[in-house]
N, C-alpha and C positions, 0 to 999 in steps of 0.2 A: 492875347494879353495873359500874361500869367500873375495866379493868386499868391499873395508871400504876404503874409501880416506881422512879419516881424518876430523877435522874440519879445516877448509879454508874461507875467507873473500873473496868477489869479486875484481876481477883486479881492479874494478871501483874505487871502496873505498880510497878516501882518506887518506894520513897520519892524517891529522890534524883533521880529523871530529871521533867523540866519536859515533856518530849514525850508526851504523854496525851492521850486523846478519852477524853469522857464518852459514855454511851449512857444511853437513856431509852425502854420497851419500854412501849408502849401497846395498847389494842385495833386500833386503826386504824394504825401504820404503828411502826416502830423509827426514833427523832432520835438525829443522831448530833454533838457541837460539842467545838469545842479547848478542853479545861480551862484554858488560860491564860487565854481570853479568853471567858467565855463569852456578856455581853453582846454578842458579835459575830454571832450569831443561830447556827442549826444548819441540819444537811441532814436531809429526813425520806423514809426508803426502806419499801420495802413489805416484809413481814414474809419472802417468798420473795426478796427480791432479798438481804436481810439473813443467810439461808440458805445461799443461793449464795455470798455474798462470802468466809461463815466457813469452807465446805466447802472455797474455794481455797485456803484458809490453812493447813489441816490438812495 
């Protein structure tokens, strides 16, 4: 069975704010694309790079 949770916005995320990335967490790597556009295709990072990026942010 394979893991896909969909694309999703952060709890954070305000209503009223237009600047939002969606996230979409799979077996094989975490995508990440601008919910404005998101036909404009996404980036797809490895699930430790994805780790790393969230630990800078804390």
């Amino acid at each position: 069975m394979s893991y896909d949770t969909g694309w999703f916005k952060s709890s954070r995320s305000s209503g009223g704010s237009n600047a939002c990335v969606e996230v979409r967490l799979t077996d094989q790597a975490v995508d990440v694309r601008d919910s404005k556009v998101p036909e404009a295709g996404h980036i797809q990072v490895s699930h430790a790079a994805w780790r790393a990026f969230l630990n800078l942010l804390r």
